[in-house]
C-alpha positions in Angstrom: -70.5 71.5 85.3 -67.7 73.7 87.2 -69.1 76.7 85.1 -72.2 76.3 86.3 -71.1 76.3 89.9 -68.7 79.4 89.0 -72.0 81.0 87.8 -73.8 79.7 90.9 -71.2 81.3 93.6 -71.2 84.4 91.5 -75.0 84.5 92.2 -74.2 83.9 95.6 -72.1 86.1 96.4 -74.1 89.0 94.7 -77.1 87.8 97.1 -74.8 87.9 100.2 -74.0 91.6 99.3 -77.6 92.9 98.9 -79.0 90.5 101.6 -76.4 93.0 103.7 -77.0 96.2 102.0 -80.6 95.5 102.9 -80.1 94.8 106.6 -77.9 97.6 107.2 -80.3 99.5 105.7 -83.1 98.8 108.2 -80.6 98.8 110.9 -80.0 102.6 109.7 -84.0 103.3 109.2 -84.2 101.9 113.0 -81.3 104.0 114.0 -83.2 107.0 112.2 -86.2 106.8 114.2 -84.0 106.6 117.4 -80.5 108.9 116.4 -81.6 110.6 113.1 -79.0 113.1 113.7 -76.4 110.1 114.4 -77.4 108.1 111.3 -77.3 110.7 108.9 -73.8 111.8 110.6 -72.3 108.1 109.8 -73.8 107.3 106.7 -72.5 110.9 105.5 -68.8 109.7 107.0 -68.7 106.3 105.4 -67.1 106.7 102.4 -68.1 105.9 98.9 -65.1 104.1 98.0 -65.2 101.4 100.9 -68.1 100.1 98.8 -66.4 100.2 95.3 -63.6 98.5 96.8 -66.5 95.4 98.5 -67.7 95.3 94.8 -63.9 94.8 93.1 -62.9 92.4 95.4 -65.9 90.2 95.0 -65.5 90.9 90.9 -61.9 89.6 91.3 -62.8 86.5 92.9 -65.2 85.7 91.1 -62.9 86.3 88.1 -60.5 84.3 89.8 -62.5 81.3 90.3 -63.0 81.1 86.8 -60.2 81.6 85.5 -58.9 78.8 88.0 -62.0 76.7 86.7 -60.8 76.8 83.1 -57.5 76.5 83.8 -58.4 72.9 85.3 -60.6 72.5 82.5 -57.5 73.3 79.9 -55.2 70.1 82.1 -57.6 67.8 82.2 -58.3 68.0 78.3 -54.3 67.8 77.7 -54.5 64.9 80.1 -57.2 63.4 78.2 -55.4 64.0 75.1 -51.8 62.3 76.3 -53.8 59.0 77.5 -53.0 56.6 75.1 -56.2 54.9 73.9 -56.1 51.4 75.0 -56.0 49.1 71.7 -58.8 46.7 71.4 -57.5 42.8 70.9 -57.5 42.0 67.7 -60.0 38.9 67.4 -57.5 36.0 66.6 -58.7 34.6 62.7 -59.8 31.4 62.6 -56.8 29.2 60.7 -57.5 27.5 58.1 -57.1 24.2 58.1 -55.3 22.9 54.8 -57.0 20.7 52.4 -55.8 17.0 53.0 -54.6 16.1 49.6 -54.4 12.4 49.0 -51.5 11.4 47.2 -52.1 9.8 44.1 -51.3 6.1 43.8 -49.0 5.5 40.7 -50.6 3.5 38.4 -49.3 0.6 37.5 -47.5 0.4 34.2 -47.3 -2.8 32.0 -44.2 -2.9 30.3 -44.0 -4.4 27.1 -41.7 -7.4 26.6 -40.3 -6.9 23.3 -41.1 -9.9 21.1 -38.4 -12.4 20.2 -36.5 -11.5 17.3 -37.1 -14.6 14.3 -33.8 -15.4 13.7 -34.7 -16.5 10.1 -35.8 -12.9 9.8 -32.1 -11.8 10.1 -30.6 -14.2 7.9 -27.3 -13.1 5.7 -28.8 -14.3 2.1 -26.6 -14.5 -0.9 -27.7 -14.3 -4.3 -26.9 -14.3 -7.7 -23.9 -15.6 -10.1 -23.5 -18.2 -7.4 -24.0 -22.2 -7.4 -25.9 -22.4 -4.8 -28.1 -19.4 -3.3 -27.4 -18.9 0.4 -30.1 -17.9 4.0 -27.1 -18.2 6.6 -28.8 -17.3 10.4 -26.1 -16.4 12.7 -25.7 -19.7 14.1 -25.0 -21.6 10.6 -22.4 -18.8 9.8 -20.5 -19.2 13.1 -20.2 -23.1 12.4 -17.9 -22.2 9.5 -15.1 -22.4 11.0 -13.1 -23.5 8.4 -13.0 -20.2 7.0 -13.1 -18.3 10.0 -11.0 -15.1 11.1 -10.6 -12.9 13.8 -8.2 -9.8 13.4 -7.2 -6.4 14.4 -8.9 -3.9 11.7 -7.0 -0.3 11.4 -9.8 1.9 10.1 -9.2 5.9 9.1 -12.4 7.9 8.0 -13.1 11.0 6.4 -12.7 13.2 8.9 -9.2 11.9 10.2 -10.1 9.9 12.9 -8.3 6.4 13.4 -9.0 3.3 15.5 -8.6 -0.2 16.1 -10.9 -2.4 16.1 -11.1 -6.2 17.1 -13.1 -8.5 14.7 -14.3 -12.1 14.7 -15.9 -13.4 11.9 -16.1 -15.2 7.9 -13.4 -14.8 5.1 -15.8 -13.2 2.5 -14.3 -14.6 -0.6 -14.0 -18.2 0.9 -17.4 -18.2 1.5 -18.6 -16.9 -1.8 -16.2 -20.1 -3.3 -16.6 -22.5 -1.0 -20.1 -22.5 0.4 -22.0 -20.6 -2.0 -19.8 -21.4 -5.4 -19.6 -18.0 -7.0 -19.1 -18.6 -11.1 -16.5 -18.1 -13.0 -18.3 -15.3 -14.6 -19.1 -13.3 -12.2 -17.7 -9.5 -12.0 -18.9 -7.5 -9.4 -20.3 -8.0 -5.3 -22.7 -5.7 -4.2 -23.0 -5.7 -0.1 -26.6 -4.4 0.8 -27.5 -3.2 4.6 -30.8 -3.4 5.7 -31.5 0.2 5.8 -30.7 0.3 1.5 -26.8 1.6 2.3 -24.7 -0.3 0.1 -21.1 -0.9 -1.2 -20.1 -2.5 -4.4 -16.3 -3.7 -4.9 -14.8 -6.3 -8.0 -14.2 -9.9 -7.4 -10.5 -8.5 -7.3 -10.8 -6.8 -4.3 -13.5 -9.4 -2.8 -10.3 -12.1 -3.7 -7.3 -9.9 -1.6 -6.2 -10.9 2.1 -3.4 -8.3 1.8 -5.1 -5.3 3.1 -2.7 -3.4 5.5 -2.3 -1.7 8.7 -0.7 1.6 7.9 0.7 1.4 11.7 1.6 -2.4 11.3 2.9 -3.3 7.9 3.2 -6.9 8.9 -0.2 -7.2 9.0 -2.7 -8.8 6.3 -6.2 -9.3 6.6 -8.8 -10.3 4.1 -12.3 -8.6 3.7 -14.5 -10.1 6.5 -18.2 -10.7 7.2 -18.3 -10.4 11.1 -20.7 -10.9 13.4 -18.3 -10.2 17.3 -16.6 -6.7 17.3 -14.3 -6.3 20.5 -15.3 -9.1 22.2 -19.2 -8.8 22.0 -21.7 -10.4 19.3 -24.1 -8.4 17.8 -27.6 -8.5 19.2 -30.1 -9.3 16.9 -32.6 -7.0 18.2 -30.4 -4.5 16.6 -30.7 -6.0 12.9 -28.9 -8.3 11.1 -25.9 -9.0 13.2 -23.5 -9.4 10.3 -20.6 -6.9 9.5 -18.3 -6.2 6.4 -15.1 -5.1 7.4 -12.1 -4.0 5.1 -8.5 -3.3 5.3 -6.4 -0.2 4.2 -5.3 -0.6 0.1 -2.3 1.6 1.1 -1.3 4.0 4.1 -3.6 6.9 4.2 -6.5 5.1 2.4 -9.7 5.9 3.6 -11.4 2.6 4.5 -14.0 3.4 7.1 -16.9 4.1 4.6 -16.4 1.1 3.3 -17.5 -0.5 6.4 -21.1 -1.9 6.0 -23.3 -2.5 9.2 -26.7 -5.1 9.6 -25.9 -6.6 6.3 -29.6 -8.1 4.4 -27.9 -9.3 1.9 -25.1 -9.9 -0.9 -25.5 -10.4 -4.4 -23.2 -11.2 -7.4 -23.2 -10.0 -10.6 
């Protein structure tokens, strides 16, 4: 737009100059009609160069305007250019609303009651060279106390490790004579657990109650059938809750293994 107004003034200012050549001109053709000899005499003394100087000063300003035209044009595009453009808002995102999650009710859990144990299921049974067979449940073996016993047991397995042990229960060999009447010809008494493990020893050792403590040689203990070990009874929901338990022969004798748990049953040969 300012060029074209440049471009207009120049236009302008180029009519201004002839619009004045022309009217001296007639000004001179009047003057020739009256002062021929006066005009001719001025326009001859009027130099040539006043009118090449008329035409560079109008060329300079002209010039001059538009150079001061793009020179405003030049700012205002820096100007332009150093405006930071205004950032649009960013639109806000909707949020999202989390799914409600319902908590899941524990279900309820029934728990079994574990059945009562038959105690003639867990009965200590003896068999064999005896008189009279036995099926002992853990209440008709505690009434014998005629041939009970309760000790300290010293035991010492294979691995080294010792311990004491407190025991409550049935002299073995009184209750193989006395209740179950083992015969005269019997040799051998096997002790069988539950789970098949068994130990088989000679009426000899069956008959001793001089098995030692190698830390306590005052002791003597017999082999015992018990059913309490430090104070508790054995539950019968963990098997038979019977016991054989057996002293040291001499110091250093490994007696632990001996040691038969949940008894099912003993038999003599």
């Amino acid at each position: 737009m300012k060029r074209k107004i440049s471009i207009l003034l120049v236009f302008l200012l180029a009519f201004a100059v002839i619009f004045t050549a022309c009217k001296k001109q007639d000004e001179l053709s009047e003057n020739v009609v009256d002062n021929p000899d006066e005009i001719v005499q001025e326009v001859e003394q009027e130099p040539e160069e006043a009118v090449i100087e008329e035409d560079a000063e109008l060329e300079q300003e002209v010039v001059t305007e538009e150079e001061s035209l793009e020179e405003e044009q030049v700012i205002e595009t820096e100007v332009e250019a150093e405006e930071p453009k205004a950032e649009e808002p960013k639109a806000e995102e909707p949020k999202q609303e989390e799914p409600k999650v319902e908590e899941a009710k524990p279900e309820e859990v029934e728990v079994e009651q574990p059945e009562p144990v038959d105690e003639r299921e867990n009965t200590l049974k003896v068999q064999g060279k005896v008189n009279t067979e036995l099926s002992l449940s853990l209440a008709e073996l505690q009434s014998f106390t005629d041939i009970g016993f309760s000790g300290t047991f010293y035991s010492l397995n294979s691995f080294g490790t010792t311990d004491h042990t407190d025991f409550k229960g049935v002299n073995l060999w009184l209750l193989l004579k006395n209740k179950a009447g083992i015969l005269d010809s019997a040799t051998t008494v096997k002790v069988i657990a539950v789970d098949g493990y068994e130990m088989q020893f000679s009426i000899a050792q069956i008959k001793r109650a001089d098995y030692i403590d190698e830390t306590d040689q005052d002791v003597k203990l017999p082999v015992v059938i018990a059913w309490q070990e430090n104070g508790e009874d054995y539950s019968i929901n963990d098997g038979p809750p019977y016991k054989l338990v057996i002293g040291q022969k001499e110091p250093g004798d490994v007696n632990k293994p001996q040691w038969v748990s949940n008894i099912d049953k003993i038999i003599v040969e």
